[in-house]
Legacy VTK file of the C-alpha trace (Angstrom):
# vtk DataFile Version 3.0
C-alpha trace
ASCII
DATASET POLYDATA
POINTS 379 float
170.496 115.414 61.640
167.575 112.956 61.407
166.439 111.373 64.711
163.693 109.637 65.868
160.173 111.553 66.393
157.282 110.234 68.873
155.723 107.200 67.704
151.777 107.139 67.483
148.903 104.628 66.294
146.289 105.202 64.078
143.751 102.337 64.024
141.004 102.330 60.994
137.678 100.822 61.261
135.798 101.037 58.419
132.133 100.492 58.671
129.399 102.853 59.561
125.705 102.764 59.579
125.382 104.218 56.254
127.395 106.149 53.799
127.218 109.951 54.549
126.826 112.123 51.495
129.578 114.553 51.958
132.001 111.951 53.066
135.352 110.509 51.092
136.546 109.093 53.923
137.464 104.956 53.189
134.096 104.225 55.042
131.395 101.011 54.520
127.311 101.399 55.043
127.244 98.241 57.716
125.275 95.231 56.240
124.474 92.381 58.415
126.465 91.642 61.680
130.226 93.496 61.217
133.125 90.810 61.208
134.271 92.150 64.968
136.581 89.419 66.168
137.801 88.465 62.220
139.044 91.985 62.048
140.303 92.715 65.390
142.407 89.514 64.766
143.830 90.709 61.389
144.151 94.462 62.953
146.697 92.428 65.295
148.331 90.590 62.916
148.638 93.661 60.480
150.445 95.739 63.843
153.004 92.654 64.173
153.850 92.919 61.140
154.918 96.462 61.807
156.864 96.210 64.846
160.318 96.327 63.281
159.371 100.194 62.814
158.553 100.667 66.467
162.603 101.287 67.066
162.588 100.850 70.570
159.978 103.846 71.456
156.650 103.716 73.292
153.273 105.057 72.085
153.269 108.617 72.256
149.386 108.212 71.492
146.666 106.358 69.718
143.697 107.076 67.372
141.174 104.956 66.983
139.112 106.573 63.520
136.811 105.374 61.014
133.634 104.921 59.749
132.370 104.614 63.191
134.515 102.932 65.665
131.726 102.745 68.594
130.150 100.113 66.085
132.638 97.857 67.753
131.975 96.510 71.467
134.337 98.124 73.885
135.460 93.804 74.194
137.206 94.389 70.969
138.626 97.865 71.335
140.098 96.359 74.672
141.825 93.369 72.824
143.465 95.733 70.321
144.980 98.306 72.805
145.788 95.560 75.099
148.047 94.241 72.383
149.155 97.322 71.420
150.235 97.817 74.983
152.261 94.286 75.601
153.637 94.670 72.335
155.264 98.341 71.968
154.206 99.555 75.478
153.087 103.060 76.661
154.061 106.407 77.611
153.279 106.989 81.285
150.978 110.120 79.464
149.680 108.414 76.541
146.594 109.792 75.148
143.758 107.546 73.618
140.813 108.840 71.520
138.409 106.813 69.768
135.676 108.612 67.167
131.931 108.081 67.907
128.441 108.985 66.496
125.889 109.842 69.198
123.613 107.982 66.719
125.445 104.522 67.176
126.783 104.917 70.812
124.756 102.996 73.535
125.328 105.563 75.993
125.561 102.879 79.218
128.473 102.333 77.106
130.560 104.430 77.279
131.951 103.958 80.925
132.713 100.722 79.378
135.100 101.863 76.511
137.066 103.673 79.260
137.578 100.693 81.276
138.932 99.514 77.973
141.886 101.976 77.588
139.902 104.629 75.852
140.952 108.516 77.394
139.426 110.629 74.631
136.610 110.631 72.583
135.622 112.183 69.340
132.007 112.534 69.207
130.673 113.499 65.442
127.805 115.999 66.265
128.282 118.002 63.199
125.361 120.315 63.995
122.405 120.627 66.666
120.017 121.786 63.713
117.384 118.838 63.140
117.036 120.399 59.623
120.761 120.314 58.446
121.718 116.797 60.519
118.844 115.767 57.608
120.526 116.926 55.093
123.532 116.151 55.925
122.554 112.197 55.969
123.319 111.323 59.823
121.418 109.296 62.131
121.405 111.067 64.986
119.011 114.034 66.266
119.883 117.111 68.094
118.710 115.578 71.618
121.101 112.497 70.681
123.977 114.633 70.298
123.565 116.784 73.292
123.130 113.415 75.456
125.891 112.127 73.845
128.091 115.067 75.183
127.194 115.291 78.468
127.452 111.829 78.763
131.005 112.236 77.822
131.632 114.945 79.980
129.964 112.961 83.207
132.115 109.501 82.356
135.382 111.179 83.596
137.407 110.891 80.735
140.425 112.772 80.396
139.385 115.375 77.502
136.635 114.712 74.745
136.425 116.449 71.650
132.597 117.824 69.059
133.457 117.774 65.946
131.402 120.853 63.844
130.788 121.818 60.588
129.868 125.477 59.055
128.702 126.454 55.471
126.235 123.853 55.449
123.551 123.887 52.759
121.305 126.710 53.104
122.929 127.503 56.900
122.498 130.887 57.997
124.424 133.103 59.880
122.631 132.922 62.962
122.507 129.238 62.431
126.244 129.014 62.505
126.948 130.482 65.553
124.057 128.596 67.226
125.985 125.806 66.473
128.739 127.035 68.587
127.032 128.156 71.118
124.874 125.402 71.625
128.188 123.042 71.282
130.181 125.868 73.827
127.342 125.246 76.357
128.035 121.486 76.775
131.844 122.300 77.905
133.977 120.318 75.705
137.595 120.798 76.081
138.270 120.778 72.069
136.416 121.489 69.257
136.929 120.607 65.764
135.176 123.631 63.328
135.674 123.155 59.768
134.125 124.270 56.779
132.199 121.449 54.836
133.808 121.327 51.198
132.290 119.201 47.763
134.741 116.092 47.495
135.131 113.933 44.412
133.309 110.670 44.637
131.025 111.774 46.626
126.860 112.043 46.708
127.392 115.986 47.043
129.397 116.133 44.036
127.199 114.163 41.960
124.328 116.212 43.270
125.492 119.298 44.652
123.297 121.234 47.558
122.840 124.626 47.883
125.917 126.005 49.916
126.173 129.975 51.688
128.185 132.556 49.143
131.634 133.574 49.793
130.632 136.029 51.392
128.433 134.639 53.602
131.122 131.918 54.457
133.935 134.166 55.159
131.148 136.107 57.827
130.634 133.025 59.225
133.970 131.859 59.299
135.415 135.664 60.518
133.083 135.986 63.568
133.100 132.333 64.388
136.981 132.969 65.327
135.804 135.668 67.390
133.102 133.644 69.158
135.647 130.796 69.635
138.100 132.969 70.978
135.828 134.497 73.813
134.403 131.133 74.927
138.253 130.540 75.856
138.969 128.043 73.016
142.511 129.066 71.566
142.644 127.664 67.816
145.845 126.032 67.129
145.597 124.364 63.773
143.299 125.174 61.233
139.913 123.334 62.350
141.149 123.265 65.816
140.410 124.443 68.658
141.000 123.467 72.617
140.814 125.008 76.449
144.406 125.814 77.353
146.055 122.149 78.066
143.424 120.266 75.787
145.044 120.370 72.263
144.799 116.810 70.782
148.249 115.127 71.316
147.950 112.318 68.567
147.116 115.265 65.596
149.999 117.735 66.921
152.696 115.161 66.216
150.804 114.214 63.395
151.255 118.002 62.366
154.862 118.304 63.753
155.997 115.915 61.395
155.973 113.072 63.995
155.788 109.151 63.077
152.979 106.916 62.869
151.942 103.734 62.800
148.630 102.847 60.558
146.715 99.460 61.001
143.202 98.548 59.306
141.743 99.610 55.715
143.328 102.254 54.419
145.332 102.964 57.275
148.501 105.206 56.265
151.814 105.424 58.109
154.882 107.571 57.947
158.325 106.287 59.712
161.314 107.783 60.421
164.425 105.174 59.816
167.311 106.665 61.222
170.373 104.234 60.515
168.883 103.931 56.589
168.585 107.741 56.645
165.579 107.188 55.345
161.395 109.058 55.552
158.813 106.088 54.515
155.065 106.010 53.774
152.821 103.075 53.818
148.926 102.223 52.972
147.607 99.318 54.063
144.766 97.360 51.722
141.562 99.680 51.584
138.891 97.541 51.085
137.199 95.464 54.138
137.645 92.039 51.783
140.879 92.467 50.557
141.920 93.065 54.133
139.990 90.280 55.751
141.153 88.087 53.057
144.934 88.340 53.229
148.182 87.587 55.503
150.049 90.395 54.220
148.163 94.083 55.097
150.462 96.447 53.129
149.162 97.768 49.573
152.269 99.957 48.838
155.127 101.720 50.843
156.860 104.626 49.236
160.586 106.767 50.122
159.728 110.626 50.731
162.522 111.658 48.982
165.411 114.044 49.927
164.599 116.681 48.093
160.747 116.093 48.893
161.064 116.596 52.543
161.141 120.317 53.137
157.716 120.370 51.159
155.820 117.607 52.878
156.989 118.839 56.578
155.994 121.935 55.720
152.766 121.256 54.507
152.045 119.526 57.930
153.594 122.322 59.967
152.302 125.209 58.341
148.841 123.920 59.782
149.757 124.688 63.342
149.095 128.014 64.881
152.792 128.118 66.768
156.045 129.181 65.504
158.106 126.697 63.534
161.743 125.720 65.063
164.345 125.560 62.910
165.689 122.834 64.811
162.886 121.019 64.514
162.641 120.757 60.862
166.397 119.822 61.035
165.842 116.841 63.287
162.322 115.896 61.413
163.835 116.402 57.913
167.470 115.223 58.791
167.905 118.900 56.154
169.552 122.254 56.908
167.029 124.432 57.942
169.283 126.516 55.034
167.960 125.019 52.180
164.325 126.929 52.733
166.496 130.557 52.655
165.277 131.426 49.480
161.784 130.367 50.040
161.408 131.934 53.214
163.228 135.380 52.026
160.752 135.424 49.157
157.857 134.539 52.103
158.935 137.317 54.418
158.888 139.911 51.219
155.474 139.266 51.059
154.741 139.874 54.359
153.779 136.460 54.959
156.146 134.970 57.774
158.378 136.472 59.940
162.353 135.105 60.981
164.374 135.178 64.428
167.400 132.693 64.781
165.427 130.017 66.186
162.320 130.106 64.608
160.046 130.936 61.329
156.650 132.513 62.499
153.388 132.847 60.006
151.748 136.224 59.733
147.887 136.670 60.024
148.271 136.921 56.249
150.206 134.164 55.929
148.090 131.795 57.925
145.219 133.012 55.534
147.157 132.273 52.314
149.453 128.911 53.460
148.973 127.464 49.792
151.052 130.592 48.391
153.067 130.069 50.750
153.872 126.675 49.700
154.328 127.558 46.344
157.428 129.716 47.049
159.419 126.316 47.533
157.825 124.429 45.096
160.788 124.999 41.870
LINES 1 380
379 0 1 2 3 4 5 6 7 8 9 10 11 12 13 14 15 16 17 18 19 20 21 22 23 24 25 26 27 28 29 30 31 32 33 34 35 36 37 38 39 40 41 42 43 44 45 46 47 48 49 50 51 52 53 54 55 56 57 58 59 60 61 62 63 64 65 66 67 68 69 70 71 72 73 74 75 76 77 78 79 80 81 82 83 84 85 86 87 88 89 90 91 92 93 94 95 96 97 98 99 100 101 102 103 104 105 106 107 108 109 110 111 112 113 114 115 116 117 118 119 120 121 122 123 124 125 126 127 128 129 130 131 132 133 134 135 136 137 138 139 140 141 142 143 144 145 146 147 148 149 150 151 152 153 154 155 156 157 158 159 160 161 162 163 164 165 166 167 168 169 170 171 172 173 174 175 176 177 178 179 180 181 182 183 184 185 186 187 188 189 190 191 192 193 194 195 196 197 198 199 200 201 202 203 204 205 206 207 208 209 210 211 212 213 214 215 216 217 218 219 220 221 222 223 224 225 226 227 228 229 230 231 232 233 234 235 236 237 238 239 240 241 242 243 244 245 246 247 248 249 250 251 252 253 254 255 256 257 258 259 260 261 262 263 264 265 266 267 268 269 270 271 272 273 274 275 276 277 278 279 280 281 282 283 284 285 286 287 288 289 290 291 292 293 294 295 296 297 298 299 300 301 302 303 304 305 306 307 308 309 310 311 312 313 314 315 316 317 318 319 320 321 322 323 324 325 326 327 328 329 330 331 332 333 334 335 336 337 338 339 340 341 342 343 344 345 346 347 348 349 350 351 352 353 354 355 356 357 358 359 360 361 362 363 364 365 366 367 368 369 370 371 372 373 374 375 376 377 378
């Protein structure tokens, strides 16, 4: 039976210094003074308009993504999670993380966008090597994001998060793990490790760099783990990886199938409507002047259809590390868990998931080949 998942916010604001070359992300190179109070006023008129999917819940959490949210003054981040506050309310344990570059933050600041609701942050170090932060187009040095991070750590909020990247052009071995060390060193709670991959429409596709071998990458990759798993950081989704009690709370419900809210350029949302028996999506407008320029935020919202929603919980689940409930999917899905039974025999044939009453499990093999996975319930 379908019920009613947590409720989170995802807040999207869209400019950044300048474009970075391996990004697709709806982002905007800054020119001239941003629009702060013009779009923190339409941000709050966009989440009005989406009340009537709040359904009586609280916010489970919030994330505050971009571009480069720290662009904004910690003023404006107040006003929006202020609203946000009066206007849905809180879980007593709600968890707040807002996305910064250690080459935009103003360090003094940062005490200041905790007094303004923040808990988390999500700094965007990418790599300590002077040499690949260059090629990689950021603004920010290797000293910049070191005193970004222990700046964090020293400001007393709850958990932060360093985002990293691996197979960068011409990265080494030795490199790699560097990274992690040097990122292990400044004791984050979470870390976000992810492989950087060539996405359409953008500078790296046009102009491809020179990226490690397969080989190289799945070395890299294979004894990162390892190193990850020693420095006491248990991965539990893909790119994830957090001390014991630190797992971001806003992406596991985002993974678990959970709802969400999405305000700002671009922003998506997915909502569970219980008494329609109905699974929506919506996208807001993506561009900055189409937003700013209208009363009415929402580009398109779309039904996930019955027989659609085995596949798309499924591609969020399978991301997670922990075993699936079957009463889970029921309750996210408002399906029998019965209608996977020939997709998951066919699964654990080939040895990649395992079955008890309660739960489905992934193998090692099947966490390393989810996609053919997928494809046995894809008709």
């Amino acid at each position: 039976m379908l019920t009613l998942p947590p409720l989170s916010l995802y807040i999207h604001i869209p400019w950044c210094v300048q474009k970075c070359p391996y990004c697709d992300f709806n982002s905007h190179g800054q020119h001239g003074e941003l629009p702060q109070q013009q779009y923190v006023d339409a941000l709050l008129a966009d989440l009005s308009l989406d009340l009537h999917y709040v359904q009586g819940r609280k916010l489970h959490s919030i994330f505050i993504g971009g571009g480069t949210p720290s662009l904004f003054e910690a003023s404006q981040i107040k006003r929006i999670l202020e609203a946000a506050k009066s206007q849905i309310g809180f879980e007593d344990d709600i968890e707040i993380t807002m996305e910064a570059n250690p080459g935009t933050l103003e360090h003094d600041d940062f005490a200041a966008y905790q007094a303004a609701g923040v808990t988390r942050l999500s700094i965007g170090v990418q790599s300590f090597s002077k040499d690949k932060l260059n090629l990689l187009g950021r603004i920010h040095d290797e000293n910049e994001a070191v005193t970004a991070a222990n700046t964090a750590s020293n400001a007393g909020y709850q958990s932060f998060n360093l985002d990293l990247m691996h197979g960068l052009p011409n990265q080494s071995f030795d490199e790699a793990m560097a990274d992690i060390d040097t990122a292990a060193n400044l004791m984050p709670p979470h870390l976000s490790w992810y492989q950087l991959t060539i996405e359409p429409n953008t500078l790296f596709h046009s102009k491809p760099p020179q990226l490690p071998d397969d080989e190289n990458l799945w070395h890299i990759y294979e004894q990162g783990q390892k190193k990850l798993a020693q420095l006491g950081y248990e991965q539990y989704e893909i790119s994830a990886y957090a001390k014991p009690g630190f797992q971001c709370r806003h992406n596991l419900n985002y993974w678990q199938f959970g709802d969400y809210l999405g305000i700002g350029c671009g922003a998506h949302g997915k909502i569970t409507q219980v008494q329609q028996d109905t699974i929506i999506r919506t996208v807001k407008i993506k561009h900055p002047k189409g937003y700013l320029a209208t009363d009415n935020f929402t580009f398109e919202t779309s039904v996930v259809e019955h027989e659609d929603r085995a596949l798309e919980y499924l591609m969020n689940r399978l991301r997670l590390m922990t075993p699936i409930p079957k009463a889970e999917f029921e309750q996210r899905t408002g399906l029998s868990h019965t209608v996977l039974n020939d997709g998951m025999k066919k699964s654990i044939e080939r040895g990649l998931l395992t079955d008890s009453s309660t739960h489905w499990q992934l193998t090692t093999k099947g966490h390393m080949f989810v996609n053919d996975l997928l494809s046995q319930f894809i008709d």
